[in-house]
C-alpha positions as CSV (number, residue, x, y, z in Angstrom):
1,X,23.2,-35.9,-6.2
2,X,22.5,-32.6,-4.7
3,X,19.3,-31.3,-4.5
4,X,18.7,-29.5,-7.6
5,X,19.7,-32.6,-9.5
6,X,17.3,-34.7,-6.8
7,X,14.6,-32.0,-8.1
8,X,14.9,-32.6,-12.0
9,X,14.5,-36.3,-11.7
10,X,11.3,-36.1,-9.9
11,X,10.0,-33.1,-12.0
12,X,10.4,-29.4,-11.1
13,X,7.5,-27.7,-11.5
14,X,5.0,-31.1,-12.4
15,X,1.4,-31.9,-11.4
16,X,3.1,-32.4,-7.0
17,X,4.3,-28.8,-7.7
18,X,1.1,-27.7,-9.1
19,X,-0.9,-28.9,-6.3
20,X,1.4,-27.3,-3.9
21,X,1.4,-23.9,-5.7
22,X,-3.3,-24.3,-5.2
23,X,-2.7,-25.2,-1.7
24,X,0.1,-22.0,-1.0
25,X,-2.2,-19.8,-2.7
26,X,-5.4,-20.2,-1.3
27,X,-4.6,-18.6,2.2
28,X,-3.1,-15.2,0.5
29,X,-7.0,-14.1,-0.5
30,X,-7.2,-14.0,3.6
31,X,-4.1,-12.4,4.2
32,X,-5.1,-9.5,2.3
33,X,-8.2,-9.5,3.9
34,X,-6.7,-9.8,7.5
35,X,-3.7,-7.1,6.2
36,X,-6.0,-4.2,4.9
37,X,-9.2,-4.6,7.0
38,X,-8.3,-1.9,8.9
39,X,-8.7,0.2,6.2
40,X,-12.3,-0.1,7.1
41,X,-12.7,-1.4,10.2
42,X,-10.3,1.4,11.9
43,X,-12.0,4.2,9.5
44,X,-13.3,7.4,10.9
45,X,-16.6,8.4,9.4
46,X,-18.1,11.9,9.3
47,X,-18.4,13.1,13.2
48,X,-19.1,15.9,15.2
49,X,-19.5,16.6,19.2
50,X,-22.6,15.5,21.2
51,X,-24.9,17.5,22.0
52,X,-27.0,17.7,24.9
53,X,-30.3,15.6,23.4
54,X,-29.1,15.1,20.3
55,X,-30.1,11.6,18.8
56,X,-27.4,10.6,16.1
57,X,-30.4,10.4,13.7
58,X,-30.8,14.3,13.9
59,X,-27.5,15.5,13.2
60,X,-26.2,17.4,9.9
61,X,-22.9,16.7,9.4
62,X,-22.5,19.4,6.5
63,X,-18.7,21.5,7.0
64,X,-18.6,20.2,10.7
65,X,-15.2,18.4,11.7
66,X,-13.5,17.4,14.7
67,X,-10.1,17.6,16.3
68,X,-8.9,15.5,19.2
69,X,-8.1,17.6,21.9
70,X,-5.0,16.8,24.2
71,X,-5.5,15.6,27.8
72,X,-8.7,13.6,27.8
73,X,-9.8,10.6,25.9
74,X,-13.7,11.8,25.5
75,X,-12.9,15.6,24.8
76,X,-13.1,16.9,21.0
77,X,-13.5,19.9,19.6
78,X,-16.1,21.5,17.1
79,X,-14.0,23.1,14.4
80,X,-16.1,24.7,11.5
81,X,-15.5,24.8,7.9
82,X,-15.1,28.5,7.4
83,X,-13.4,29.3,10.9
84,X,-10.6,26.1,11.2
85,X,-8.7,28.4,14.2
86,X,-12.5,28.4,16.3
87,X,-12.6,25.5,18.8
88,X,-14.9,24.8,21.8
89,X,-14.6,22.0,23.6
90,X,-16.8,19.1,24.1
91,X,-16.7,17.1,26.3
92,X,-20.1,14.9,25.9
93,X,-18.1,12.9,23.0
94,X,-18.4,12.3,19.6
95,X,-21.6,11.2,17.3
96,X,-20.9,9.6,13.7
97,X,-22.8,9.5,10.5
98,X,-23.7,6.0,9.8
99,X,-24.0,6.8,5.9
100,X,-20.6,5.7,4.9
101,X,-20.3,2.8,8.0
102,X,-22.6,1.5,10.1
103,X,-19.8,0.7,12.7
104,X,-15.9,1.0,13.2
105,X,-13.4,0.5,16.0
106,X,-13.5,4.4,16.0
107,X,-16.9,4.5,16.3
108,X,-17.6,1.8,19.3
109,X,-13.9,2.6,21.2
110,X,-12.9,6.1,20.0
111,X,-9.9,5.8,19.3
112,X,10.8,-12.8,13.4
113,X,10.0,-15.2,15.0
114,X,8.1,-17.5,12.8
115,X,11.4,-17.1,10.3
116,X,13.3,-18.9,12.9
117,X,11.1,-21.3,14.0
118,X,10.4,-22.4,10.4
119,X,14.1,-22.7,9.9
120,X,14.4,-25.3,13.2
121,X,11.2,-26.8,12.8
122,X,10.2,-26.8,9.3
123,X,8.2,-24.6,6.7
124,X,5.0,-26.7,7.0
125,X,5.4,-26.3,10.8
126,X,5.3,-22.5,11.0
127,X,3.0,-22.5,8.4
128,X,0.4,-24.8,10.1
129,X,0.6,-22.8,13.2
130,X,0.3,-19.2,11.9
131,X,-2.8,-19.9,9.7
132,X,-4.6,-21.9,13.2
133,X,-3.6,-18.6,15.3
134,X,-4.4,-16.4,12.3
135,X,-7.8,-18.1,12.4
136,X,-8.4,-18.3,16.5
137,X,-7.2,-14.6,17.1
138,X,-8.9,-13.5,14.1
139,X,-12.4,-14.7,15.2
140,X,-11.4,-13.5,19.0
141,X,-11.2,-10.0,17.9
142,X,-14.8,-9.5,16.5
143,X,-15.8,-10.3,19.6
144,X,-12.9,-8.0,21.8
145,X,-14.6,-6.0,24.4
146,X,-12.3,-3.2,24.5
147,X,-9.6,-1.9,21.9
148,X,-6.9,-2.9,23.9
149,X,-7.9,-6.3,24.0
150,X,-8.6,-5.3,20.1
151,X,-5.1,-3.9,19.3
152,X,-3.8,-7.0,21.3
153,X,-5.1,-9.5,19.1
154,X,-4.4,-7.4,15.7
155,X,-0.7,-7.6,16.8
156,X,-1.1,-12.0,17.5
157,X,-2.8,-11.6,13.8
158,X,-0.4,-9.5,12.2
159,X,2.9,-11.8,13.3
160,X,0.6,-14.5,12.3
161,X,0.3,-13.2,8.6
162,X,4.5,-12.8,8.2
163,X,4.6,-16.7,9.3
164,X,2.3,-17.8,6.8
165,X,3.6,-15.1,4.0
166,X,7.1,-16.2,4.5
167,X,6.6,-19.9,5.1
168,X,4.4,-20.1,2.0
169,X,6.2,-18.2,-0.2
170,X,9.8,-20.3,0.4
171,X,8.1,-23.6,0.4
172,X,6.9,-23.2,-2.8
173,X,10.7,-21.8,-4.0
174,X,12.2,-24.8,-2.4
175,X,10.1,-27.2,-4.3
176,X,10.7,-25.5,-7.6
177,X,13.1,-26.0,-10.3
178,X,15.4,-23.0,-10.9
179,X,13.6,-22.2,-14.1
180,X,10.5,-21.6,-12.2
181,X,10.7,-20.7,-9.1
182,X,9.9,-17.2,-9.3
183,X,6.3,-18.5,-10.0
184,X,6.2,-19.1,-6.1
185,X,6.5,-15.5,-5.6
186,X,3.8,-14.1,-8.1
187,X,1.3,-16.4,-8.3
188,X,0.8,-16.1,-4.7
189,X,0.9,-12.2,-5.2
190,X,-1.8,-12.9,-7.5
191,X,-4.4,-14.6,-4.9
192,X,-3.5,-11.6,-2.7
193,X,-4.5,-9.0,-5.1
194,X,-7.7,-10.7,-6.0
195,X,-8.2,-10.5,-1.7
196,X,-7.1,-7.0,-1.7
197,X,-10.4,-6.1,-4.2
198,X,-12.1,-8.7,-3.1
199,X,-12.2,-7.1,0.6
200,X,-13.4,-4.0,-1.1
201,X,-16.8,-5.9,-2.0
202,X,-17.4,-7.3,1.3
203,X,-16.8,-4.3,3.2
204,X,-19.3,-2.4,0.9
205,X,-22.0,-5.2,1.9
206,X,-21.0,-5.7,5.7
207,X,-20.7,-2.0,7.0
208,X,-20.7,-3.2,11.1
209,X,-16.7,-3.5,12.0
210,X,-17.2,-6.8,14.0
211,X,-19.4,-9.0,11.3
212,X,-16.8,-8.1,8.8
213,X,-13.8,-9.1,11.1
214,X,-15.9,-12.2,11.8
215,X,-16.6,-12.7,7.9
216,X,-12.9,-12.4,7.0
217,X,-11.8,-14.4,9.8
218,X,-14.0,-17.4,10.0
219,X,-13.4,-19.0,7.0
220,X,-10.0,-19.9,8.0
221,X,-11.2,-23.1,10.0
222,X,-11.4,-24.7,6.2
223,X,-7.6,-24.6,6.1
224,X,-7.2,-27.3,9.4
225,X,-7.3,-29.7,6.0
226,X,-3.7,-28.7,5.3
227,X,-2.5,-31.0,8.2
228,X,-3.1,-33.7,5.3
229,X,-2.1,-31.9,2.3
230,X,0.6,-29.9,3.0
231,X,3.8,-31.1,2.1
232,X,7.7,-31.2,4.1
233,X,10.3,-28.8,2.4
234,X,12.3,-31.8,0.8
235,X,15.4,-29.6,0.8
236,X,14.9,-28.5,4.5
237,X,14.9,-31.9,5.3
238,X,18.1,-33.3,3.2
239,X,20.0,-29.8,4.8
240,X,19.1,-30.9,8.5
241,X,20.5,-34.2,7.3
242,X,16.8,-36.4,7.7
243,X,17.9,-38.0,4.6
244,X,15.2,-40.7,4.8
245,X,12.3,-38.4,5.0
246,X,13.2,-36.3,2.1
247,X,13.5,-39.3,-0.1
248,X,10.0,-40.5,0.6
249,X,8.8,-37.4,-0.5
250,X,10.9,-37.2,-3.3
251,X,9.3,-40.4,-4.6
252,X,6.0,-39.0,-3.7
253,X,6.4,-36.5,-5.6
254,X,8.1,-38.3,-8.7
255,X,4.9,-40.8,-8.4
256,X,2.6,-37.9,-8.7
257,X,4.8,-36.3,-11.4
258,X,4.9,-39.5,-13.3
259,X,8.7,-39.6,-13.0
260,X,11.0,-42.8,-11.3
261,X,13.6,-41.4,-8.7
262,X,16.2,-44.4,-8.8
263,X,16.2,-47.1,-5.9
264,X,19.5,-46.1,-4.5
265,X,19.7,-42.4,-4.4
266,X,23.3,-40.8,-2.7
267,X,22.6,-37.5,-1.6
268,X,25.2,-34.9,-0.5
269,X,25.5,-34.6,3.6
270,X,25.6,-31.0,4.8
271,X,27.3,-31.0,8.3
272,X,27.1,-27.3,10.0
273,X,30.6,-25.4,10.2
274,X,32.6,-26.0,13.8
275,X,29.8,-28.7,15.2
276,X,27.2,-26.2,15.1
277,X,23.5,-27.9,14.3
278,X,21.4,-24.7,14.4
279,X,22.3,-21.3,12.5
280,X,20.8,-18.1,14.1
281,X,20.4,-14.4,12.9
282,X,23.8,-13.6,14.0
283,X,25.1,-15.8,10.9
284,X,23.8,-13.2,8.4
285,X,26.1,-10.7,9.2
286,X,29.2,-13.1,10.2
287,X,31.0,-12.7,6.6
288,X,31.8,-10.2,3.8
289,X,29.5,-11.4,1.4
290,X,26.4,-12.4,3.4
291,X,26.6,-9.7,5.5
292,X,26.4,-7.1,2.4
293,X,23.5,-8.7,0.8
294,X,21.6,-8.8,4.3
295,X,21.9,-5.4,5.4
296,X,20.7,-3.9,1.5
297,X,17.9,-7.0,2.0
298,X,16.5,-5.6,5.3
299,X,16.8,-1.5,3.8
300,X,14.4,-2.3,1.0
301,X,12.2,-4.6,3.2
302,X,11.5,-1.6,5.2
303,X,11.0,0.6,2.6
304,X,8.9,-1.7,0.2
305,X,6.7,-2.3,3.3
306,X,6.9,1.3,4.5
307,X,5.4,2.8,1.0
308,X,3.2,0.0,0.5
309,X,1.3,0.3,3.4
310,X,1.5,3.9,3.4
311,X,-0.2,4.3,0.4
312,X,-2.4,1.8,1.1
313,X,-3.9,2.7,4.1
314,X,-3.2,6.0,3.5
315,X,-6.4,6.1,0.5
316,X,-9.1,7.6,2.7
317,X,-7.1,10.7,2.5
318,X,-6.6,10.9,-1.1
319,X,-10.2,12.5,-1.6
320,X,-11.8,9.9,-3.9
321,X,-14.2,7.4,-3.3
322,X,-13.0,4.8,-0.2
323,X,-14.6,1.6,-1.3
324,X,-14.1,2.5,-5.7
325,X,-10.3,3.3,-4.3
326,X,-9.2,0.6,-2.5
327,X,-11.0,-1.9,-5.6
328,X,-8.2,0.7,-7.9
329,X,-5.3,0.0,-4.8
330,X,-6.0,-4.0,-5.4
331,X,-6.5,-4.6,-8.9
332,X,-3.5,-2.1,-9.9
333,X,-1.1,-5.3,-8.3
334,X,-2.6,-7.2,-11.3
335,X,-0.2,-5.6,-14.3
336,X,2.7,-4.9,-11.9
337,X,3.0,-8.6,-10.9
338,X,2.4,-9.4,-14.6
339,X,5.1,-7.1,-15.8
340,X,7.6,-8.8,-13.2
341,X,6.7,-12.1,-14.6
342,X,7.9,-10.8,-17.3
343,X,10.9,-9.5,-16.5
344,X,12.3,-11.3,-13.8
345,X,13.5,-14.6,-16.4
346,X,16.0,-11.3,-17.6
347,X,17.1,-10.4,-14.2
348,X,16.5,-9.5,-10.9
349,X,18.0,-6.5,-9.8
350,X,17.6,-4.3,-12.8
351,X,13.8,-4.5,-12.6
352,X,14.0,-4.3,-8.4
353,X,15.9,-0.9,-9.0
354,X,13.6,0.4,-11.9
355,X,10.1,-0.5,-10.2
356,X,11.9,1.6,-6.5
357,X,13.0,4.1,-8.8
358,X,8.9,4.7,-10.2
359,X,7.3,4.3,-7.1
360,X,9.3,7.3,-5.5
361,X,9.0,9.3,-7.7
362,X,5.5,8.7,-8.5
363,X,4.9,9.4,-4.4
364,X,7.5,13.1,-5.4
365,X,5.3,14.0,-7.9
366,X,2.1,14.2,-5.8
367,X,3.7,17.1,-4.3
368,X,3.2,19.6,-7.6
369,X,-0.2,18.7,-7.7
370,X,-3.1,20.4,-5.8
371,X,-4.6,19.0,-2.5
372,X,-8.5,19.6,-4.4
373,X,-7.3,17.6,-7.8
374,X,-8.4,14.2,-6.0
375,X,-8.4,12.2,-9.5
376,X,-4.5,13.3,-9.8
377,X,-3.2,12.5,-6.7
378,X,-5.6,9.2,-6.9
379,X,-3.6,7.8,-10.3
380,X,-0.3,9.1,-9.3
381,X,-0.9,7.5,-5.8
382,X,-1.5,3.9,-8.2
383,X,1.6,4.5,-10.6
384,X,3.7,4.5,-6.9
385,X,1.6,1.4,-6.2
386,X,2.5,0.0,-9.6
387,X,6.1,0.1,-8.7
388,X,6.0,-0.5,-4.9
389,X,4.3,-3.4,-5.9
390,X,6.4,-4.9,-8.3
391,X,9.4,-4.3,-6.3
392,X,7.9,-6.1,-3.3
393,X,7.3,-9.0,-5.5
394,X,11.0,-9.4,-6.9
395,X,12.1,-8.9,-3.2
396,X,10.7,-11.7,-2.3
397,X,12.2,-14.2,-4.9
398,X,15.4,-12.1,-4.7
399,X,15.6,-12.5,-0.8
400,X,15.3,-16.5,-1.5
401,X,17.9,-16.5,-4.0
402,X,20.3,-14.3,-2.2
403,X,19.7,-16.0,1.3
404,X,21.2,-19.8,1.8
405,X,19.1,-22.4,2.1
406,X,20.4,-22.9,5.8
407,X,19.3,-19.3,6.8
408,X,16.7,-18.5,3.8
409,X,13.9,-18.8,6.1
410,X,16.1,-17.2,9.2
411,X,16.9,-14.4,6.4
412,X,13.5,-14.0,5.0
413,X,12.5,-13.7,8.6
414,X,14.4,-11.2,9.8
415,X,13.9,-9.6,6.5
416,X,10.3,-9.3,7.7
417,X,10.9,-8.0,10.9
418,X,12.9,-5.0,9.4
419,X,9.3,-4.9,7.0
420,X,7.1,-4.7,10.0
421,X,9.0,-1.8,11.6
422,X,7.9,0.4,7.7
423,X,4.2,-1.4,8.8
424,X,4.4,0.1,12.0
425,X,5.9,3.2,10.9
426,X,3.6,3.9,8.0
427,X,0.2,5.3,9.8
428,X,2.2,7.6,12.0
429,X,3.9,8.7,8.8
430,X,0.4,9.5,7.6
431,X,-0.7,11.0,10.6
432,X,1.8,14.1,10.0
433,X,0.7,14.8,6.7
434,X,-2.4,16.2,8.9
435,X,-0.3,19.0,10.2
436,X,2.6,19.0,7.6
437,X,1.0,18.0,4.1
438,X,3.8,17.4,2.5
439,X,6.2,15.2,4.4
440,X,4.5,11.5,4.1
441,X,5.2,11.7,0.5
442,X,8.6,13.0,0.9
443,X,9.7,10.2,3.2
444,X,7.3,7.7,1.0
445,X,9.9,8.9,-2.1
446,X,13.0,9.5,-1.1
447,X,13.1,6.6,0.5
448,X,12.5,4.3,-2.4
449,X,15.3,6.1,-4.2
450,X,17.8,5.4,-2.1
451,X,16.7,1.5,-2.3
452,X,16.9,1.8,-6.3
453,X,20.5,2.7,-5.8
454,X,21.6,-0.2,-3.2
455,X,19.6,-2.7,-5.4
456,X,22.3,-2.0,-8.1
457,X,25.3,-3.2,-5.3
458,X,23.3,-6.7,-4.9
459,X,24.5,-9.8,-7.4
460,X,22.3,-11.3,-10.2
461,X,20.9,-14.6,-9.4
462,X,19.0,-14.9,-12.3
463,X,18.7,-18.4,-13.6
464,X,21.4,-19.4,-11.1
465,X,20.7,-22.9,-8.5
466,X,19.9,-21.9,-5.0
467,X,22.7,-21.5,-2.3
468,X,22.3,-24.6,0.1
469,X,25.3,-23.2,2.3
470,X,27.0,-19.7,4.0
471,X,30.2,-21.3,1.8
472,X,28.0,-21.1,-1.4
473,X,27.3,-17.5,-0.9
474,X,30.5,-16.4,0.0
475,X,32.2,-18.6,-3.0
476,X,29.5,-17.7,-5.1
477,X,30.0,-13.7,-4.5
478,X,33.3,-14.1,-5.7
479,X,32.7,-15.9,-8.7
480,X,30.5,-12.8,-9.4
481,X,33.7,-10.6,-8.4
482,X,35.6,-12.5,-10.9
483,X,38.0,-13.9,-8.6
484,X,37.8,-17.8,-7.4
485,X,35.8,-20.3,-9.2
486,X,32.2,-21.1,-7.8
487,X,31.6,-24.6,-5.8
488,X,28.1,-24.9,-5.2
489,X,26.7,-27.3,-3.0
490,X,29.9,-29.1,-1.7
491,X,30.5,-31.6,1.3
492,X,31.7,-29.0,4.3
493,X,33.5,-30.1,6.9
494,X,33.7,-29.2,10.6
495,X,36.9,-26.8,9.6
496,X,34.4,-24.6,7.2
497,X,34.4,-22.0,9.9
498,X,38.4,-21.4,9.2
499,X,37.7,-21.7,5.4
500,X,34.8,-19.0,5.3
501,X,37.6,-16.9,7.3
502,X,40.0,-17.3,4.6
503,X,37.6,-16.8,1.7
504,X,36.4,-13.5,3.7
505,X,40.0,-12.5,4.0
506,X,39.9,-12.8,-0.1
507,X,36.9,-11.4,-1.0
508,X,38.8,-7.7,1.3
């Protein structure tokens, strides 16, 4: 049997699956909260320049803002609402209205590799020892005495929330029957929308930057349960050839199910092309096929990541309401990951391509509209979080159905690393729209665009079994192509290096 048949003995989506699926889902309400904190945390309240005396209690904030000036860390200058071209240094600091928060970092400071390692080590692994880091790190930072030590541990956190993302997201697929397995993708989508407006709440109650980092952060040290609970990716361990383990959980998980697997199971051997044990990065881009469908991959990961995020953190500039805007930001993901659920039985790339297509040109259309209509630019900003949205959920099962199973977490990994780059990218992005208006929301929908369009050059894997091998993809490709009949699953043998050559020199 290969594994898919393994699967629909023991039950593919059953009461084991189920379980799974709870204990998967539960840490995503904390990745939101660790992802968009700085939203608050990092925010800039209402400020002006010391004065000489001046107790922060006195000060009228009114049409008074500030602009950093260039050279020193402590200089600002006093810019007024009528005369934006008048500055005068100060050089005392800055004060900050304590209406909105009652401390940020601004305030106090003025201001891949879990992808591989799951692949070599396991999915429970990586997953294990991102949410313990996530949790350490997270707690350390309330606590950071200077925002470099800060900014230090938001980057340990921020790998941290791609290993558990990733990890949780494919051990859910693997564990799920074909005609289910895009509920890994959204349900766990749905626990991180309900953390996205969830955050919203406890920020509006905890307005001190460092309680609410502890709030959000502590709770984590519930999860060091999961050491007991959490569950071996049974097709990891049957493609790394630990045969014996993945049958005890396979009975496991039939016992729970209420299935039987049979006594004496056979189970295809997967033996890596020319010796090889390990696959690496480098094996994305080795053939025709694979190499296509990484390369398109890693474009939209950047770009799903880049809008997302830029929109997302971006909302304090959008004129409305913080807290009532980022509750909007989160409960918006609702209906887009309900419409995908949708959808996605019918196809994959279709929907990809249509929900890129919205969210640029939602992000395009905020450029007609006036910088005072705040409500506008607020519901257009959602319709491109609609489809940025929806589109990052698809990638996600897309990525695991394009990927192999001996590089899906490898794939998905470096996937996120090309995602992390838009992360990274995003805030600066945002940070010009303070000279030059316009350009975030260029770059946030053109962008998208061009991902609709490459979306189209990617195969359907709709309702199709999971690639196990580099020779599935490639043979699979060119059954899509039309060409060579499809052989899924298959003994390789130590000559499948010379065979992928010869099916890449077909497929040119």
């Amino acid at each position: 049997m290969n594994f898919d048949q393994l699967l629909a003995t023991v039950g593919g989506f059953g009461r084991y699956q189920k379980l799974l699926y709870v204990w998967i889902c539960l840490p995503q309400i904390f990745l939101a909260f660790h992802m968009m904190a700085s939203v608050f945390t990092g925010a800039t309240p209402p400020h002006r320049c010391r004065g000489p005396g001046t107790e922060d209690a006195s000060l009228t904030f009114g049409n008074l803002s500030i602009a950093l000036l260039p050279g020193r860390a402590d200089s600002c200058a006093a810019v007024s609402g009528k005369n934006r071209s008048a500055r005068s240094t100060c050089e005392t600091g800055w004060v900050y209205s304590h209406e909105i928060f009652q401390s940020t970092t601004v305030t106090e400071w003025d201001l891949y590799v879990f992808g591989a390692m799951a692949d070599r080590y396991g999915r429970r692994f990586a997953m294990l020892l991102s949410l313990a880091l996530q949790t350490v790190f997270g707690v350390a930072a309330a606590f950071a005495p200077n925002f470099p030590v800060y900014v230090t541990l938001r980057f340990i956190i921020g790998m941290t929330i791609s290993g558990v993302i990733i990890n949780a997201f494919v051990l859910g697929t693997e564990w799920t029957c074909t005609q289910r397995r895009m509920l890994a993708g959204i349900f766990t989508d749905y626990f991180f929308g309900f953390g996205y407006m969830l955050l919203a709440g406890v920020a509006y109650l905890i307005r001190d930057w460092r309680k609410l980092q502890l709030a959000i952060s502590a709770p984590g040290f519930l999860f060091i349960f999961y050491i007991w609970v959490l569950p071996h990716s049974a097709r990891w361990l049957l493609v790394n050839n630990r045969n014996e383990e993945a049958i005890d959980l396979l009975r496991k998980a039939a016992m729970v199910n209420g299935r039987t697997l049979p006594p004496t199971v056979q189970v295809e051997q997967y033996e890596s092309p020319q010796g090889r044990s390990q696959y690496t990065a480098v094996d994305l881009l080795r053939t025709p096929q694979m190499r296509k469908r990484a390369l398109i991959l890693f474009y939209i990961w950047f770009v799903n990541v880049l809008v997302y995020y830029g929109l997302s953190l971006g909302v304090s500039d959008l004129g409305a309401d913080l807290y009532l805007t980022q509750f909007m930001f989160g409960l918006v993901e609702i209906p887009a990951r309900s419409l995908v659920l949708v959808l996605l039985p019918c196809s994959r790339r279709i929907p990809l391509s249509v929900f890129l297509a919205v969210g640029g040109s939602a992000c395009l259309l905020t450029l007609t509209v006036s910088a005072d209509s705040a409500h506008i630019l607020t519901a257009l900003a959602m319709v491109g979080k609609f489809g940025i949205t929806a589109s990052f959920a698809i990638i996600y099962i897309y990525s695991a159905e394009l990927f192999p199973t001996v590089l899906r977490q490898t794939g998905i990994g470096v996937s996120s690393m090309f995602a992390r780059m838009g992360g990274v990218l995003a805030p600066l992005i945002n940070l010009l729209g303070r000279h030059t208006p316009f350009v975030p929301m260029v770059i946030f929908g053109s962008t998208p665009l061009l991902a609709a369009v490459l979306a189209l050059a990617l195969p359907e894997t709709a309702n199709k079994p999971l690639p196990d091998s580099i020779h599935d993809t490639e043979r699979s490709a060119l059954k899509y192509d039309g060409q060579i009949p499809v052989r899924t699953s298959q003994l390789q043998s130590n000559a499948e290096g010379q065979e992928l050559q010869s099916l890449a020199d077909e497929s040119t």
